[in-house]
N, CA, C and O atoms as CSV, one atom per row, in Angstrom:
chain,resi,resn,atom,element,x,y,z
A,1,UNK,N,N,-24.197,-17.053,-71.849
A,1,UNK,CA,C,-24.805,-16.245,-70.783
A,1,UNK,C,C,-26.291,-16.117,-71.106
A,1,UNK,O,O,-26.694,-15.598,-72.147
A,2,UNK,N,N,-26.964,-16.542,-70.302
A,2,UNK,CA,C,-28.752,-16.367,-70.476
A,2,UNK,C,C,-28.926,-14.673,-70.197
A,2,UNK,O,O,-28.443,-13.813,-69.461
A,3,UNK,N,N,-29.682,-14.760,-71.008
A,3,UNK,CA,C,-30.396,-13.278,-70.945
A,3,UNK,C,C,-30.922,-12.249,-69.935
A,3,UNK,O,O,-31.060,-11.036,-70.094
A,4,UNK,N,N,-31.249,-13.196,-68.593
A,4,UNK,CA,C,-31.796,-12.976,-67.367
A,4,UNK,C,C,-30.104,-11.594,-66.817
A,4,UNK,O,O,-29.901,-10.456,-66.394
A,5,UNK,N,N,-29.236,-13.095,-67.343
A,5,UNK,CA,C,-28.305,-12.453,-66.648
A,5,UNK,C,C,-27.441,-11.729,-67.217
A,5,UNK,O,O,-26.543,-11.208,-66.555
A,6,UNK,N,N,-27.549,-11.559,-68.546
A,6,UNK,CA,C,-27.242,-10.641,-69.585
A,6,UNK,C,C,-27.429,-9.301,-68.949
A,6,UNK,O,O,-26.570,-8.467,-68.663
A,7,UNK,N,N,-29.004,-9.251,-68.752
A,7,UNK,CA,C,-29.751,-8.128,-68.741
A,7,UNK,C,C,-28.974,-7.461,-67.261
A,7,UNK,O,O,-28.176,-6.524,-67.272
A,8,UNK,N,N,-29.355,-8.069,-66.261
A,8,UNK,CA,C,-28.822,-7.376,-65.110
A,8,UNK,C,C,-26.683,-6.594,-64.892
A,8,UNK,O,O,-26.277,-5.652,-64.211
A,9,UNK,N,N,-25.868,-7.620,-65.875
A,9,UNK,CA,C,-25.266,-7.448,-66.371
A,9,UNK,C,C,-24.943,-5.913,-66.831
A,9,UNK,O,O,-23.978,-5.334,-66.333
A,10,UNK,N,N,-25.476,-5.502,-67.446
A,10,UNK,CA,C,-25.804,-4.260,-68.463
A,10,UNK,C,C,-26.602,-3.397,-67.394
A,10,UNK,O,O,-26.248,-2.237,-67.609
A,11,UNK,N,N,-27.358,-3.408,-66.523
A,11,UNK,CA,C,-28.232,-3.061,-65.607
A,11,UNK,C,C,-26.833,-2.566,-64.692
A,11,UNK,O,O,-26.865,-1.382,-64.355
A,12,UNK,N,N,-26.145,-3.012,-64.448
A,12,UNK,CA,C,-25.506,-2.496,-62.956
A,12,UNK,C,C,-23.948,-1.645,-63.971
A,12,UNK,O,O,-23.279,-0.688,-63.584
A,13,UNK,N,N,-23.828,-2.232,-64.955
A,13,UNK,CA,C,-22.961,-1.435,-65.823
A,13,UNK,C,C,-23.419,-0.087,-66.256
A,13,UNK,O,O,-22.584,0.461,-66.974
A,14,UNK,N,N,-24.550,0.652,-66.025
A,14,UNK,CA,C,-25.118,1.950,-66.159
A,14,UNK,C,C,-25.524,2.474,-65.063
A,14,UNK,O,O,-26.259,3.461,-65.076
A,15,UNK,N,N,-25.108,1.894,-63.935
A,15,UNK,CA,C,-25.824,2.745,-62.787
A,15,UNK,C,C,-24.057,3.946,-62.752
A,15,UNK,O,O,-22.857,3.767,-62.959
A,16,UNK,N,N,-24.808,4.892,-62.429
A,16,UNK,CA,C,-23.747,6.222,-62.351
A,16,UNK,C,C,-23.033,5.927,-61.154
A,16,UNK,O,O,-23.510,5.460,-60.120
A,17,UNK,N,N,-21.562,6.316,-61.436
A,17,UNK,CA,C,-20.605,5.820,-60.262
A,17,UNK,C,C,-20.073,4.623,-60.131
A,17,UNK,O,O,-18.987,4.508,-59.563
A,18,UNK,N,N,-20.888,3.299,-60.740
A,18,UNK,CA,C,-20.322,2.045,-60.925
A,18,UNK,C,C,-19.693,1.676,-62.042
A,18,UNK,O,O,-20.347,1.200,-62.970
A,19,UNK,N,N,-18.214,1.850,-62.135
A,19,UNK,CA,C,-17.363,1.817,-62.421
A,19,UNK,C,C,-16.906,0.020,-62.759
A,19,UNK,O,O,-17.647,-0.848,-62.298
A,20,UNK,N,N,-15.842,-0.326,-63.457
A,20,UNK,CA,C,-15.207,-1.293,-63.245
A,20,UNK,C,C,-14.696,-1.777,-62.203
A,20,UNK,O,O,-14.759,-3.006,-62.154
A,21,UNK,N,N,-14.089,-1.147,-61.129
A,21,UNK,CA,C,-13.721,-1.458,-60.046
A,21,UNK,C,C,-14.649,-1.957,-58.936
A,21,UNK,O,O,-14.496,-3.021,-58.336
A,22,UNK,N,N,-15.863,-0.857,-58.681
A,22,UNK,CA,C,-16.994,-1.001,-58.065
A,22,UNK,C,C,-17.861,-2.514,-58.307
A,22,UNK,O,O,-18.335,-3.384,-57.577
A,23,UNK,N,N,-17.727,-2.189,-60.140
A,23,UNK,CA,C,-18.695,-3.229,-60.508
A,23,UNK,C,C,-17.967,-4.849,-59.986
A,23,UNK,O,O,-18.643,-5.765,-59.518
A,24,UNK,N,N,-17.200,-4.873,-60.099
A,24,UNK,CA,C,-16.390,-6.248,-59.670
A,24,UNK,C,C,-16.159,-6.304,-58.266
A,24,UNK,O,O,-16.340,-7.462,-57.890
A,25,UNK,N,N,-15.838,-5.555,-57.333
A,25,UNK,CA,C,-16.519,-5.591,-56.170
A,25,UNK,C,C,-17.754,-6.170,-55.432
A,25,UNK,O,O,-17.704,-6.957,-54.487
A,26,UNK,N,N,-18.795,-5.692,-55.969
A,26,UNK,CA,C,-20.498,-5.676,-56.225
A,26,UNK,C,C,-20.483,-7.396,-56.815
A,26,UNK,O,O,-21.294,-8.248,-56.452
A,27,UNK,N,N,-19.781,-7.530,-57.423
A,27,UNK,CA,C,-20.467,-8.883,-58.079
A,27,UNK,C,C,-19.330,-10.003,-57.228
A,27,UNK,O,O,-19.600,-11.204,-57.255
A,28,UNK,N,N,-18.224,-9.579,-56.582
A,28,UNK,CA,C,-17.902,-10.783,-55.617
A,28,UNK,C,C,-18.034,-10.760,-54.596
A,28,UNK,O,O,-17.476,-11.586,-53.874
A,29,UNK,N,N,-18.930,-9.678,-54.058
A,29,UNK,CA,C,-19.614,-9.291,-52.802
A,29,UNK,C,C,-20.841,-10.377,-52.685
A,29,UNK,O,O,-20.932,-11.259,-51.830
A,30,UNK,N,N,-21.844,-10.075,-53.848
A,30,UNK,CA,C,-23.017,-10.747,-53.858
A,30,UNK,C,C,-22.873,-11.808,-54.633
A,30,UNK,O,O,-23.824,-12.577,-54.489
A,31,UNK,N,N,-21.865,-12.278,-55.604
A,31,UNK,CA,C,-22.396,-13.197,-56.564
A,31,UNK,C,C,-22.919,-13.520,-57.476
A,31,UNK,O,O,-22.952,-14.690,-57.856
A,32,UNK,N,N,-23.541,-12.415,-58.140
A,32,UNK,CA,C,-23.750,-11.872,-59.313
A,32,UNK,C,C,-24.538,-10.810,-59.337
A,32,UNK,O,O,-25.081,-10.347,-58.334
A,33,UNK,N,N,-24.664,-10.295,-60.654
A,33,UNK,CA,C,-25.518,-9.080,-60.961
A,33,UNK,C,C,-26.775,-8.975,-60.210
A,33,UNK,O,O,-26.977,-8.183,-59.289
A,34,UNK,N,N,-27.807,-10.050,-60.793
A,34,UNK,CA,C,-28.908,-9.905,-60.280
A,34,UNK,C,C,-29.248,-9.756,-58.690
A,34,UNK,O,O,-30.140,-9.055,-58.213
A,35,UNK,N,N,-28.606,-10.333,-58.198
A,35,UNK,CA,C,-28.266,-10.492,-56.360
A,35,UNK,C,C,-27.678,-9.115,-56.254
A,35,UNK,O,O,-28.157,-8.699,-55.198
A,36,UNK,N,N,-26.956,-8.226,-56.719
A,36,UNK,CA,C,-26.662,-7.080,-56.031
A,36,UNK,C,C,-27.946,-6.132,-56.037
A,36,UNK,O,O,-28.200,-5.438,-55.053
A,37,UNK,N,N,-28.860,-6.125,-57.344
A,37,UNK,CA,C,-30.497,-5.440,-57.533
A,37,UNK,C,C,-31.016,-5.563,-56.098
A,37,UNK,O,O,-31.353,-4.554,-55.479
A,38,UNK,N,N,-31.101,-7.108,-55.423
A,38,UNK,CA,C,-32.060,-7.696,-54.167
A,38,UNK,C,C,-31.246,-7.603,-52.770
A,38,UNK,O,O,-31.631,-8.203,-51.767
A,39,UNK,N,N,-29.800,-6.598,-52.806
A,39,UNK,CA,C,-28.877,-6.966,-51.469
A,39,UNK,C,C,-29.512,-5.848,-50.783
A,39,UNK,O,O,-29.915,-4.978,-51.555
A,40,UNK,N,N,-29.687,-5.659,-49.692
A,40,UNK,CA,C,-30.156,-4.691,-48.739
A,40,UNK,C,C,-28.805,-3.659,-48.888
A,40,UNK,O,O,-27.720,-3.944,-49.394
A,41,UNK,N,N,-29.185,-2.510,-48.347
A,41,UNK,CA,C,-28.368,-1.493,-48.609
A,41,UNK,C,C,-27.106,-1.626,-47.585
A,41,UNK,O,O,-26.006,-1.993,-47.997
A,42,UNK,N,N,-27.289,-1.380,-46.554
A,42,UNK,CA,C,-26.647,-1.870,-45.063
A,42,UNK,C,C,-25.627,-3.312,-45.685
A,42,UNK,O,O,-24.501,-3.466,-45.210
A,43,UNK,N,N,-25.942,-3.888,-46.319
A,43,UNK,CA,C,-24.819,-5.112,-46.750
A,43,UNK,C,C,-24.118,-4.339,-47.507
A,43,UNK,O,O,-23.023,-4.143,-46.980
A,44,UNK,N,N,-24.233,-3.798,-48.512
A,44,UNK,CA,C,-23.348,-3.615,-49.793
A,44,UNK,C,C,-22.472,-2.463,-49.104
A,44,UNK,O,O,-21.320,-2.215,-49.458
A,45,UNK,N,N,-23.144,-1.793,-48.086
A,45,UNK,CA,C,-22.031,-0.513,-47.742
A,45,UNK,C,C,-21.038,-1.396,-46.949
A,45,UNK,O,O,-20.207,-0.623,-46.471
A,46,UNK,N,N,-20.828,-2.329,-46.690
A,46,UNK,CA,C,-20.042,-2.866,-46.071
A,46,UNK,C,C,-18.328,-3.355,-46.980
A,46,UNK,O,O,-17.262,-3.760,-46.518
A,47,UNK,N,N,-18.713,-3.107,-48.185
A,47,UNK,CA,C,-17.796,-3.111,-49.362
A,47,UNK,C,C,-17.435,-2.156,-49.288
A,47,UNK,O,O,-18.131,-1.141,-49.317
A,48,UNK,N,N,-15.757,-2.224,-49.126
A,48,UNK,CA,C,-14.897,-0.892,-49.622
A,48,UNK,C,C,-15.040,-0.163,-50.700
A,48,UNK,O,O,-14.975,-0.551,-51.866
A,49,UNK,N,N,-15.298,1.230,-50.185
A,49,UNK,CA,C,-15.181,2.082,-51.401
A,49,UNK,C,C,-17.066,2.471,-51.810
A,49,UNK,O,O,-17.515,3.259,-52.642
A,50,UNK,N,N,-17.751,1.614,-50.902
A,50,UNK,CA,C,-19.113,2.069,-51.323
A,50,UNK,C,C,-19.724,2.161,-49.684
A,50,UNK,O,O,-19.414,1.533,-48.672
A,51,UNK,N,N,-20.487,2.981,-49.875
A,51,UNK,CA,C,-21.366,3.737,-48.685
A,51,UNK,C,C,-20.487,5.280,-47.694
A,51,UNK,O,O,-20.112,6.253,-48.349
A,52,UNK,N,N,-20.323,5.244,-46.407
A,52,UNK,CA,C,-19.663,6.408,-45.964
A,52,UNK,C,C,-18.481,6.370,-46.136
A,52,UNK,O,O,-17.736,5.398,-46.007
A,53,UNK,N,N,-18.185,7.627,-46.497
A,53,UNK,CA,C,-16.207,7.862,-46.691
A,53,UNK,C,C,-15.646,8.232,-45.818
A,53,UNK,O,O,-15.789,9.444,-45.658
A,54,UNK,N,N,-14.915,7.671,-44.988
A,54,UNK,CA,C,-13.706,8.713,-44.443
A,54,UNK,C,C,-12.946,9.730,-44.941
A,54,UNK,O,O,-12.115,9.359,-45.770
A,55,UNK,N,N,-12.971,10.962,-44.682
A,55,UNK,CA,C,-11.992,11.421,-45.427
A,55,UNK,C,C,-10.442,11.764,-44.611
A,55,UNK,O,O,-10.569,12.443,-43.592
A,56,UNK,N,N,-9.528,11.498,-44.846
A,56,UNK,CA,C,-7.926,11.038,-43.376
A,56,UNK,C,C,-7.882,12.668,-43.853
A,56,UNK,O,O,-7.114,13.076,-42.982
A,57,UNK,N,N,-8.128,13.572,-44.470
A,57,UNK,CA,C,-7.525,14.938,-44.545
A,57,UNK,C,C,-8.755,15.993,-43.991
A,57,UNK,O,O,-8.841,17.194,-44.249
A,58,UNK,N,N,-9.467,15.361,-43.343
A,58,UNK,CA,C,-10.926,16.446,-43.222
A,58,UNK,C,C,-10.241,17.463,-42.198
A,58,UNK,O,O,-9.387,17.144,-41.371
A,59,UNK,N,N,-10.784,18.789,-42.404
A,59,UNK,CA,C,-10.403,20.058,-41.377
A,59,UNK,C,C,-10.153,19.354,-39.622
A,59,UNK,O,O,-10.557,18.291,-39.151
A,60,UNK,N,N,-9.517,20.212,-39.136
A,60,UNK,CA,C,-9.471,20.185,-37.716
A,60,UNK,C,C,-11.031,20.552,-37.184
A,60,UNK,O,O,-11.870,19.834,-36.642
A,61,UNK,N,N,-11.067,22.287,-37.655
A,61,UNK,CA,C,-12.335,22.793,-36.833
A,61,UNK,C,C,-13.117,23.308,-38.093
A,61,UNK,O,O,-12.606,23.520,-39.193
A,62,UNK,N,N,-14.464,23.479,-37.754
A,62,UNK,CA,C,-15.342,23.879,-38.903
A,62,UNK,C,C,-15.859,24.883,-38.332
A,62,UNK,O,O,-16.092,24.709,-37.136
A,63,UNK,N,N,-16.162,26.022,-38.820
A,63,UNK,CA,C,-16.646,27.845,-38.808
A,63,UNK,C,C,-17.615,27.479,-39.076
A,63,UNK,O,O,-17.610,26.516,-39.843
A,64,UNK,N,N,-19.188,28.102,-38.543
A,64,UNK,CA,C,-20.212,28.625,-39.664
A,64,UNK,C,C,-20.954,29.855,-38.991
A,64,UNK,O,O,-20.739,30.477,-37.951
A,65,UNK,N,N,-21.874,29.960,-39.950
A,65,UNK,CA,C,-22.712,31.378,-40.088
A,65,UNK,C,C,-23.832,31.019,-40.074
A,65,UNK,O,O,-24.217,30.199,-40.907
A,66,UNK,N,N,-24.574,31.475,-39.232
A,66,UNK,CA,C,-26.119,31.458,-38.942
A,66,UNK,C,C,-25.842,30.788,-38.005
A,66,UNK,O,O,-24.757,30.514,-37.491
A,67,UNK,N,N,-27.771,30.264,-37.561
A,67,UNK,CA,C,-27.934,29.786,-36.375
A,67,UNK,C,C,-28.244,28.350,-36.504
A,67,UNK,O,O,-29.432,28.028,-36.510
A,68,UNK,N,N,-27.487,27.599,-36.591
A,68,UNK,CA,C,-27.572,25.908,-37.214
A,68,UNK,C,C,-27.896,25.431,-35.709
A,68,UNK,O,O,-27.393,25.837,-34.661
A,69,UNK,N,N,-29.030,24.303,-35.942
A,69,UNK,CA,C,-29.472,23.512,-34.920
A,69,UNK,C,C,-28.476,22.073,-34.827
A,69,UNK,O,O,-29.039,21.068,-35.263
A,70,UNK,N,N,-27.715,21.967,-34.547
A,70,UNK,CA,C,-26.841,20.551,-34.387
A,70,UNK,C,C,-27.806,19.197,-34.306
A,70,UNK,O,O,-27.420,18.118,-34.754
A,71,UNK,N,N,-28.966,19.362,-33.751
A,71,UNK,CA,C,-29.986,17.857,-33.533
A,71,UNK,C,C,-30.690,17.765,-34.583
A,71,UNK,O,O,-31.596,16.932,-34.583
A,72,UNK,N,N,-30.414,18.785,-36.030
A,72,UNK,CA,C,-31.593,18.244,-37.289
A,72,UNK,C,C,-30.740,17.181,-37.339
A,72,UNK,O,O,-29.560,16.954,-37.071
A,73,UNK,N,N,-32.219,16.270,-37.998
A,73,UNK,CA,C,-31.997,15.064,-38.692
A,73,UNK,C,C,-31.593,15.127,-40.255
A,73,UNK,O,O,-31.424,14.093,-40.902
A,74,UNK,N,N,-31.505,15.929,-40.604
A,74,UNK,CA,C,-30.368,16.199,-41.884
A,74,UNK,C,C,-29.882,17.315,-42.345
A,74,UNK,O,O,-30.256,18.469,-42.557
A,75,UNK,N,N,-29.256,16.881,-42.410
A,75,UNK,CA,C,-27.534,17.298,-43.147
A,75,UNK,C,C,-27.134,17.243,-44.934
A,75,UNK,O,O,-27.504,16.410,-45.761
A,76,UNK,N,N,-26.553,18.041,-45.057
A,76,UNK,CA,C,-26.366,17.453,-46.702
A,76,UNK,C,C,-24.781,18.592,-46.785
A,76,UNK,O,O,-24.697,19.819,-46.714
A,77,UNK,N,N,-23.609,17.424,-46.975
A,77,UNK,CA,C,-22.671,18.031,-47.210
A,77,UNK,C,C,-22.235,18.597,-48.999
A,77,UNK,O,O,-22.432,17.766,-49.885
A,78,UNK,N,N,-21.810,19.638,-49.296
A,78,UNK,CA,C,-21.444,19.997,-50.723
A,78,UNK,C,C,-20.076,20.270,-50.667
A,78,UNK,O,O,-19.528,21.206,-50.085
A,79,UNK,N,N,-19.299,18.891,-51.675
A,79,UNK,CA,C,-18.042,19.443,-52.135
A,79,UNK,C,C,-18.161,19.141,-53.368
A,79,UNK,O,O,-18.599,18.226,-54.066
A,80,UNK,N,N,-17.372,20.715,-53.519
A,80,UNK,CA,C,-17.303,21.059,-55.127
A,80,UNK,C,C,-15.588,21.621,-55.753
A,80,UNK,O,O,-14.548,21.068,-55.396
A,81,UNK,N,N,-15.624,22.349,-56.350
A,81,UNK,CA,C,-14.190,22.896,-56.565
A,81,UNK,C,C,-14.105,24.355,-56.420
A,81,UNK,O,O,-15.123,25.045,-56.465
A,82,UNK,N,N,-13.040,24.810,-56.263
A,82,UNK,CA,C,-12.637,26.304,-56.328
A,82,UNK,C,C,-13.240,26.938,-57.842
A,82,UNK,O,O,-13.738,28.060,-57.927
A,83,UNK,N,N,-13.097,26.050,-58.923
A,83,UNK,CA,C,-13.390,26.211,-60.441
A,83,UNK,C,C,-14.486,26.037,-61.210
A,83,UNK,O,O,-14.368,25.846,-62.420
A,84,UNK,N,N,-15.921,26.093,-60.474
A,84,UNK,CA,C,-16.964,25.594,-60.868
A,84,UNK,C,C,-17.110,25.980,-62.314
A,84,UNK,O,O,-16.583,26.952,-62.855
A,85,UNK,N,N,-18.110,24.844,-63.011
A,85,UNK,CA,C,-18.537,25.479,-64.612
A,85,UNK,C,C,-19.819,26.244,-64.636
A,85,UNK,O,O,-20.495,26.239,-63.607
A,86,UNK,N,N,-20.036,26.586,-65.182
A,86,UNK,CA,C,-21.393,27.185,-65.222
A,86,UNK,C,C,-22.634,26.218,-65.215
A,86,UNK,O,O,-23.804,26.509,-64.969
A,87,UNK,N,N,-22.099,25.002,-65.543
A,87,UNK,CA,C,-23.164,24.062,-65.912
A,87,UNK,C,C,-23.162,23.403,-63.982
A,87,UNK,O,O,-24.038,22.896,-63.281
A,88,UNK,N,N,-22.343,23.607,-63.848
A,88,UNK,CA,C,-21.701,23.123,-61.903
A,88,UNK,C,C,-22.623,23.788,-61.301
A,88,UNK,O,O,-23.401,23.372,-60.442
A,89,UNK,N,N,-22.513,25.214,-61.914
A,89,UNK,CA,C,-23.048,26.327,-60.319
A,89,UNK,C,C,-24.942,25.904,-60.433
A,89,UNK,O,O,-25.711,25.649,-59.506
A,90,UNK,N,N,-25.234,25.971,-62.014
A,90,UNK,CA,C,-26.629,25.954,-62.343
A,90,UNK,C,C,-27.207,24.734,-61.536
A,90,UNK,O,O,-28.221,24.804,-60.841
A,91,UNK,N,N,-26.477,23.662,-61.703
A,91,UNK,CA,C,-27.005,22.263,-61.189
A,91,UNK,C,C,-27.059,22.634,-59.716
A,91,UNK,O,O,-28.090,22.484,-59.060
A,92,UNK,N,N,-25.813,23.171,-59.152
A,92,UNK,CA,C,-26.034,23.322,-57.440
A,92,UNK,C,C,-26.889,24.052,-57.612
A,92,UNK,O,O,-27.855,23.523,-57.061
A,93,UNK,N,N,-27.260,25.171,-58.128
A,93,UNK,CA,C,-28.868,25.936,-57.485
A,93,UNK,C,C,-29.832,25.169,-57.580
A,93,UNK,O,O,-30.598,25.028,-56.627
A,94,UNK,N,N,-29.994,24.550,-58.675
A,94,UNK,CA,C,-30.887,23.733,-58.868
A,94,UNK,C,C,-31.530,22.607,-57.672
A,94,UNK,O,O,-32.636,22.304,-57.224
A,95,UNK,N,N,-30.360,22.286,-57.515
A,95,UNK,CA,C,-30.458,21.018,-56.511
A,95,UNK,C,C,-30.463,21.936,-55.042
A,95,UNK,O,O,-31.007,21.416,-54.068
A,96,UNK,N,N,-29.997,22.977,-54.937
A,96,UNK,CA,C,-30.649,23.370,-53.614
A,96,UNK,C,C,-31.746,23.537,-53.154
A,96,UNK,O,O,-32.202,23.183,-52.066
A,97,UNK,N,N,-32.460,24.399,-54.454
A,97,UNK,CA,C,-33.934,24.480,-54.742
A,97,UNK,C,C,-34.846,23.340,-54.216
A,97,UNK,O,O,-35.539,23.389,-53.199
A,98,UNK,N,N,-34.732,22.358,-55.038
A,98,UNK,CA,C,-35.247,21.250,-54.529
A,98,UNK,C,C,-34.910,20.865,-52.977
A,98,UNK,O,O,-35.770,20.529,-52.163
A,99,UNK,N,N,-34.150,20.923,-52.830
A,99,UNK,CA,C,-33.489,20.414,-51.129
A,99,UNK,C,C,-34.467,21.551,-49.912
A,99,UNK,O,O,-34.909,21.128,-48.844
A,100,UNK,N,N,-34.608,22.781,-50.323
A,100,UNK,CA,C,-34.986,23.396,-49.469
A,100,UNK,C,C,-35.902,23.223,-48.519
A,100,UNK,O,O,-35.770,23.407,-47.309
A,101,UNK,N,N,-37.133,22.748,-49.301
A,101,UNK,CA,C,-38.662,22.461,-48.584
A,101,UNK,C,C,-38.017,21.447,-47.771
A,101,UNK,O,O,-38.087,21.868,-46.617
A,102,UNK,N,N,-37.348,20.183,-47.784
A,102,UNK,CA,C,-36.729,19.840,-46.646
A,102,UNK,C,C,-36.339,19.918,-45.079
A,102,UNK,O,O,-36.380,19.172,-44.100
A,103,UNK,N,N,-35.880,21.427,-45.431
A,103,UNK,CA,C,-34.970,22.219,-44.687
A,103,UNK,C,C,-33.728,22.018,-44.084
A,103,UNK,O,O,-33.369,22.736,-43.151
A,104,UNK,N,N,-32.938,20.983,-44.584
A,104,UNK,CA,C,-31.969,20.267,-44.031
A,104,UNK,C,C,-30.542,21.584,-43.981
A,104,UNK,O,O,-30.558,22.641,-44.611
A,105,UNK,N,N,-29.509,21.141,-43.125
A,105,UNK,CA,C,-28.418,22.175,-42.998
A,105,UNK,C,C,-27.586,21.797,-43.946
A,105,UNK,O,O,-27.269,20.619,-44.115
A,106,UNK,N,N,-27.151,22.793,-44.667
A,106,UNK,CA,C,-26.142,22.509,-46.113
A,106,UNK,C,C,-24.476,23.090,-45.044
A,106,UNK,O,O,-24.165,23.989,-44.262
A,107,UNK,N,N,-23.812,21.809,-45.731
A,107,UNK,CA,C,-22.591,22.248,-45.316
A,107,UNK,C,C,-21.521,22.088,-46.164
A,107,UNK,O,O,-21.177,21.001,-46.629
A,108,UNK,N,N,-20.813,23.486,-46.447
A,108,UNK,CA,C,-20.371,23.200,-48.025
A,108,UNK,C,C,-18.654,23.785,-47.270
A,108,UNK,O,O,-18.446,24.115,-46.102
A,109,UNK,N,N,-17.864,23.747,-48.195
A,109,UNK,CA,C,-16.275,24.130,-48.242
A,109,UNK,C,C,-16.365,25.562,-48.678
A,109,UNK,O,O,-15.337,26.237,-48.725
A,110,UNK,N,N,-17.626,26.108,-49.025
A,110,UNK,CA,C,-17.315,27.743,-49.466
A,110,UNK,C,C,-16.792,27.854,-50.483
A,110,UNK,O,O,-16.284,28.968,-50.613
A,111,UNK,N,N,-16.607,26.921,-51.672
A,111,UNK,CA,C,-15.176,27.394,-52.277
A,111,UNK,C,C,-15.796,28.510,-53.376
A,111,UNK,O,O,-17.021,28.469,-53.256
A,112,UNK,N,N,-15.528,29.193,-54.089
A,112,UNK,CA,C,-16.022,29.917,-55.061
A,112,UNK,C,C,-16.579,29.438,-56.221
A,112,UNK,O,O,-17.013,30.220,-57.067
């Protein structure tokens, strides 16, 4: 194995979320490592299991509180667990923080 392709190799084996399953996906999607770095995004979501999820169990109807504009251009859904860690809750503030100046509508499961 040349090094070129060594490297990319090892490159897509550390991206977070790419898994064994994913990763072998990804590489008989595109053909190898380096080609998945250069695939447009819009292609690769076209592989099962990567880009939007269905979920077959999502709620019937969804409740909320406040005055949500339905036509923002973003959205940011949060699922988490009933059991958060402390290290869980810190990161979600965290990351809301940042999200705010945005202003996008957070839509979460409530869970505790």
């Amino acid at each position: 194995m040349n090094e070129d392709k060594k490297k990319y190799q090892i490159e897509l084996s550390l991206i977070e979320g790419v898994g064994d399953v994913i990763g072998k996906k990804l590489l008989a999607f595109t053909g190898s490592a380096k080609a998945v770095f250069f695939a447009q995004r819009n292609e690769l979501e076209k592989i099962e299991g990567i880009g939007k999820v269905q979920c077959e169990d999502a709620p019937l109807n969804f409740f909320y509180k406040g005055d949500i504009d339905w036509n923002k251009d973003k959205f940011i859904s949060i699922v988490g667990t009933r059991k958060a860690s402390s290290f869980g809750k810190q990161f979600m503030n965290e990351l809301v923080k940042e999200l705010a100046p945005y202003n996008p509508v957070i839509v979460s499961g409530l869970a505790s």
